[in-house]
N, C-alpha and C positions, 0 to 999 in steps of 0.2 A: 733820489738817493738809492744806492744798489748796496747790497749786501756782497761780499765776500765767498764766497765757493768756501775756503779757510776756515769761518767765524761760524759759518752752519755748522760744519764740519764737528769744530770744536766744541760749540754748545752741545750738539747728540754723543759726542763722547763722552762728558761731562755723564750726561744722564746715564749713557750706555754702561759706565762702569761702576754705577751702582745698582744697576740689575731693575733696573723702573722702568715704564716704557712711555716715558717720554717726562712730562712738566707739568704741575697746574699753577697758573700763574693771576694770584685772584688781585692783582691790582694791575689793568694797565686800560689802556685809554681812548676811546672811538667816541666820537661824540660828532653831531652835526658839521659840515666844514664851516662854519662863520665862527663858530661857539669856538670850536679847539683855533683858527687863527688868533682869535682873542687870545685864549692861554699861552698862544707858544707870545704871542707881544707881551705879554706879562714876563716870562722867562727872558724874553730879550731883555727888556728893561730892568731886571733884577740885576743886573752884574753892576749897574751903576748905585745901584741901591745899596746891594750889599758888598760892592766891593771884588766878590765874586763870579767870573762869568757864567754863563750855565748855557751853553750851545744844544740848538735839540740834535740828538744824534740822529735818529729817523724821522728827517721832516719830510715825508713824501708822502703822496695820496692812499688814500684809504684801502685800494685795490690790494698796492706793494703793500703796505704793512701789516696786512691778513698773512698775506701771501709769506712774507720775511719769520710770524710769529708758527708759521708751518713749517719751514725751513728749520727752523730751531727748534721743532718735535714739543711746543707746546701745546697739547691737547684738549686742554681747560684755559679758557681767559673770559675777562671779564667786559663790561663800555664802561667803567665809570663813567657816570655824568654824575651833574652837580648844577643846579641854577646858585645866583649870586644873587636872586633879588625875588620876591615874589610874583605870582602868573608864570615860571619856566618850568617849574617841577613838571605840571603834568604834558606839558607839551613835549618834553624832555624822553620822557617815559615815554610815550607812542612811537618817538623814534627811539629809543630801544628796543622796543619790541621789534619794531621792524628791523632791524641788525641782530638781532638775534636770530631769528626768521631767516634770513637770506647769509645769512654765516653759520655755517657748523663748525660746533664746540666755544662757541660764546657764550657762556651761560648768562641767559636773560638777566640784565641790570637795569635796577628802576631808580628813584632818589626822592627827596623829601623838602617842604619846606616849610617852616612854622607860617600858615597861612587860613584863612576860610576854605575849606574843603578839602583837608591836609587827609584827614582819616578817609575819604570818600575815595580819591583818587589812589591811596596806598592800598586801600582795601580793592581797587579794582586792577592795580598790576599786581595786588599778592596772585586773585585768581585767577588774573590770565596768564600764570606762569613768571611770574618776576622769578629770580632763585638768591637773588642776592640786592641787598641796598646800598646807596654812598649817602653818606652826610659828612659835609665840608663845611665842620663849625670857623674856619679861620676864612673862607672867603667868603661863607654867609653869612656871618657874624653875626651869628645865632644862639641863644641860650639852649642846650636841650631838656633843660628841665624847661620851656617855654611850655603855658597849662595847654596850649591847640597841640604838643606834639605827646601829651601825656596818652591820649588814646591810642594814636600809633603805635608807640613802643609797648604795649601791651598786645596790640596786634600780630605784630610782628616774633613778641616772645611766644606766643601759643601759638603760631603759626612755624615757629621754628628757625625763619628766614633769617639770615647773618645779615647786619649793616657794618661795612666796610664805614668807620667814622676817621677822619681828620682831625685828632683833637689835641696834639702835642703842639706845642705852639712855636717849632720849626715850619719852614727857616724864617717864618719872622712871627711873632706873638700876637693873639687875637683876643677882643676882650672876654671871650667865654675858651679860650684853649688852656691848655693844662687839665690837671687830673682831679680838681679840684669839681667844676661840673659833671664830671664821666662819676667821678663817684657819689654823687647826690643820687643822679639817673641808675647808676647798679645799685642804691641801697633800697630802689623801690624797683626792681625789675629785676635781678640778682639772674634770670631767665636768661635775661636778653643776650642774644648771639652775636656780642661784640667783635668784631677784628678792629684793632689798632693799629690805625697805618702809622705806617715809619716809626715804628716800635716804639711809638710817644716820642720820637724823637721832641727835643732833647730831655724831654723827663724819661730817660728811659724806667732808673729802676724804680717811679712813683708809681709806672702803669705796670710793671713785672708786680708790684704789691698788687696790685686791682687783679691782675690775671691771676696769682695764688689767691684771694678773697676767693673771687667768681667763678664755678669752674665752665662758665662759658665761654668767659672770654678769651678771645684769641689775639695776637700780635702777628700784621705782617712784617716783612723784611724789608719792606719797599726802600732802597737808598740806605736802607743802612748796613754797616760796615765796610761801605765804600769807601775806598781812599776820598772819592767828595769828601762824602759828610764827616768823615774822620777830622779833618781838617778844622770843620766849623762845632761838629757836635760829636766827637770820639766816643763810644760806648764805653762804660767802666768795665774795666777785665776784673774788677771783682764779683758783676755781677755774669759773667759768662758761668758759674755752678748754677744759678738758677735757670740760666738762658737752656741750658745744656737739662733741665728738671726738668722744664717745660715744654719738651720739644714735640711733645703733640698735639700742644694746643699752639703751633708758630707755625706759617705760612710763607711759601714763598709768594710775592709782591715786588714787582720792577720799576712799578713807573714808566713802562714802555708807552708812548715812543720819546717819551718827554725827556731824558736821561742827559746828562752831557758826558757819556761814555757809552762802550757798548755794552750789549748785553750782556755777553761773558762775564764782565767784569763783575755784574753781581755775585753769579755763581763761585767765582773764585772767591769771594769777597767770606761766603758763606762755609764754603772748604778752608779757608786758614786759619775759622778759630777754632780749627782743629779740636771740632766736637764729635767729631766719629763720622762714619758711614752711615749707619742706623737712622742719627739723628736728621742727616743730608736726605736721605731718602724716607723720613716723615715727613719732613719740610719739602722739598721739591714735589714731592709728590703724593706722598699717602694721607696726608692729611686732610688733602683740597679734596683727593679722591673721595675721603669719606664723608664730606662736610658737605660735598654736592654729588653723593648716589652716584659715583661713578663706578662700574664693575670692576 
């Protein structure tokens, strides 16, 4: 799969004409090739599931899709990885380090799993430079108030490091997803440097409550306001005054390469609800800047 000469084009104008110099984009996706063939068979077999198709839009090698997230003047991105079972966490994490290492402007991504040796291994990618976490309570079907992850999350808030968590229980429900766990977890860690992917999709405004509670936590954009998710999980335009309150603590997040649209279409996605300029250029960029010591 090839990109477009056009589609470049138009994502650096995008940025260009809000005066930023380029993207940080804290949710998109490198992980080992057997691990991500798995995920993209999961999105195959979703459309039957849900009814829904979900095509990956960039299904091509590892090389191109570095290569395509440069073209598009993203300067910051991230591996999420994520195991689904126990024994993958820390295997997971060595190869991120090593993609991080051999890719510049990946910011090192590690991940977790309620396991024996859960605080040993996160304590040893905090200090070999991890800069950001995933936890994906909907495919690890995970508790995170679980008592082996309670030492982490206190690691991680005095350490300062953001976990990128999955916990809205789009596009399909998990027995610890919703806002219901995340807020047990911030009422003993109130620290902790939350990003909520896909804006809690679809609880949005239970986890906009969490994000005014906590002032750490943050909400990406990932998939939401796309015409996709519109369809299945519409954001309320009554809460766009707070979306629009909160826009220092909101991140742009694509889902790349996993998307079943292209990239642009996020950005436009995020310019029609017509929350200003300002707000476009915290989110696309000044935010990630400041959240991972960017100059």
């Amino acid at each position: 799969m090839t990109t477009s000469a056009d589609e470049a084009a138009q994502v650096r104008a995008f940025w260009g004409r809000l005066g930023v110099p380029g993207l940080v984009d804290v949710h998109t996706h490198f992980m080992p090739g057997r691990v991500l063939e798995k995920v993209w068979a999961y999105f195959d077999a979703v459309g039957p599931m849900t009814g829904v198709e979900w095509p990956i839009t960039y299904r091509c090698e590892e090389e191109e899709r570095v290569a395509l997230l440069r073209e598009f003047g993203v300067v910051r991105f991230t591996s999420m990885i994520y195991p689904h079972k126990a024994g993958m966490a820390e295997w997971l994490n060595g190869w991120g380090g090593q993609f991080a290492a051999r890719t510049p402007g990946c910011v090192r991504t590690a991940t977790l799993f309620p396991e024996a040796g859960v605080e040993a291994y996160v304590r040893r990618a905090v200090e070999g430079g991890a800069r950001v976490f995933k936890a994906h309570l909907q495919v690890g079907a995970y508790d995170p108030n679980d008592p082996l992850l309670e030492p982490v999350w206190g690691l991680l808030a005095e350490a300062g490091v953001p976990v990128v968590m999955h916990c809205g229980s789009g596009p399909a429900p998990g027995k610890f997803t919703g806002p219901g766990p995340v807020g047990e977890l911030l009422a003993r860690h109130p620290r902790l440097r939350l990003i909520v992917a896909h804006m809690g999709m679809p609880e949005y405004a239970d986890f906009l409550d969490l994000a005014q509670r906590y002032a750490e936590v943050r909400l990406d954009t990932t998939m939401a306001f796309t015409d996709f998710s519109e369809r299945m999980a519409p954001f309320p335009k009554t809460d766009l005054g707070r979306l629009r309150d909160l826009g220092e603590r909101v991140l742009l997040g694509s889902d790349f390469p996993n998307i079943p649209y292209g990239y642009l279409h996020q950005l436009e996605s995020l310019q029609r609800l017509q929350l200003g300029d300002e707000w476009l250029r915290a989110v696309c960029y000044g935010n990630g800047a400041r959240l991972f010591g960017i100059g």
